[in-house]
C-alpha positions as CSV (number, residue, x, y, z in Angstrom):
1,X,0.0,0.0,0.0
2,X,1.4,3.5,-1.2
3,X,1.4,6.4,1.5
4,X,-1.4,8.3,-1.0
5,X,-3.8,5.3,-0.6
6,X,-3.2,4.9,3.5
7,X,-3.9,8.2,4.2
8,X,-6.9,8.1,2.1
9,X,-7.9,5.3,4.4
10,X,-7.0,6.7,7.6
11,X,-9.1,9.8,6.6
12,X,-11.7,7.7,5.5
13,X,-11.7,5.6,8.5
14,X,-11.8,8.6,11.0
15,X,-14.8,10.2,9.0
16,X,-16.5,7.6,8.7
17,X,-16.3,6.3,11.9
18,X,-17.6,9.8,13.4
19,X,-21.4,8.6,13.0
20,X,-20.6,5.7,15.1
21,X,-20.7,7.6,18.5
22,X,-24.1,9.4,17.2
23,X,-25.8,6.1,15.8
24,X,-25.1,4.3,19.0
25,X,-27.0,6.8,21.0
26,X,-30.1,7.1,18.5
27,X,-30.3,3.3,19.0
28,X,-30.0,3.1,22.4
29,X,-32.2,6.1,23.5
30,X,-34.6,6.4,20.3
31,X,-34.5,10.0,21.3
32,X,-33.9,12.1,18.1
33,X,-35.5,15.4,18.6
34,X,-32.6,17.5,18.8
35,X,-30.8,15.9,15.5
36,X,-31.8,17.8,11.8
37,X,-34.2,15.7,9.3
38,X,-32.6,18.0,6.9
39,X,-29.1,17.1,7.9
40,X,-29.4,13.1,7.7
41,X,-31.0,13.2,4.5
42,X,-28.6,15.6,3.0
43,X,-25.6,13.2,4.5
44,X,-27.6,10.1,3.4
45,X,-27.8,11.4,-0.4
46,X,-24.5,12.9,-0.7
47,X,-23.0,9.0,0.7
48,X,-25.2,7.6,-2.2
49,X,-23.3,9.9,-4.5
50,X,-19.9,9.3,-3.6
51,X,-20.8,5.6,-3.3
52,X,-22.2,6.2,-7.2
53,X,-18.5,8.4,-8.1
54,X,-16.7,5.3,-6.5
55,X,-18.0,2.8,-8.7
56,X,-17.8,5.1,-11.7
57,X,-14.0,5.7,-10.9
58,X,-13.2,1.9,-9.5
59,X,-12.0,3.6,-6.3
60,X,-12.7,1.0,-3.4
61,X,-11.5,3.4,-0.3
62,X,-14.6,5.8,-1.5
63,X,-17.1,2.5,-2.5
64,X,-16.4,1.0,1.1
65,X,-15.9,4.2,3.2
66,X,-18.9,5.5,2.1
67,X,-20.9,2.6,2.2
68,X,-20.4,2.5,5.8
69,X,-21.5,5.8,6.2
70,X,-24.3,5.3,4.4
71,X,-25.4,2.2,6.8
72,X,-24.4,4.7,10.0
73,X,-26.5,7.6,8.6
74,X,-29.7,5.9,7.5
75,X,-29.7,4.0,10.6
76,X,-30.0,7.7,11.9
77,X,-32.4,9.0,9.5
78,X,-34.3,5.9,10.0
79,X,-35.0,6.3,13.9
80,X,-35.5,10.1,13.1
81,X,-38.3,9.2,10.9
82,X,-39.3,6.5,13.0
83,X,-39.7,8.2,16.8
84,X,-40.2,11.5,15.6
């Protein structure tokens, strides 16, 4: 692995892994009041788009990074919707 491609990863790693904290909470509380409709679906569109670019381009770091944040976020959006 060249330097270019771990630092992609690391960066995608530590981005991706930022919803973690948040979808743990939503699923544990099912309190979502204070988190933005707009926000999550925003986040959950644009991941559909890269995940789209990734495929287009062959670039796996963006396919799998994103899809991840993609399961994080409509997890989210999901309980949002769900215990409004």
């Amino acid at each position: 692995m060249d330097f270019i491609t771990a630092i992609g990863l690391i960066a995608a790693t530590l981005t991706t892994g930022s919803a973690l904290p948040q979808t743990i909470k939503v699923i544990k509380t099912k309190k979502t009041n204070d988190l933005s409709l707009l926000m999550y679906s925003m986040v959950v569109a644009g991941a559909l788009l890269w995940i789209t670019y990734g495929l287009l381009i062959e670039n796996i770091v963006l396919i799998a990074a994103n899809s991840v944040a993609l399961f994080f976020n409509l997890t989210i959006l999901s309980f949002k919707l769900r215990y409004k």
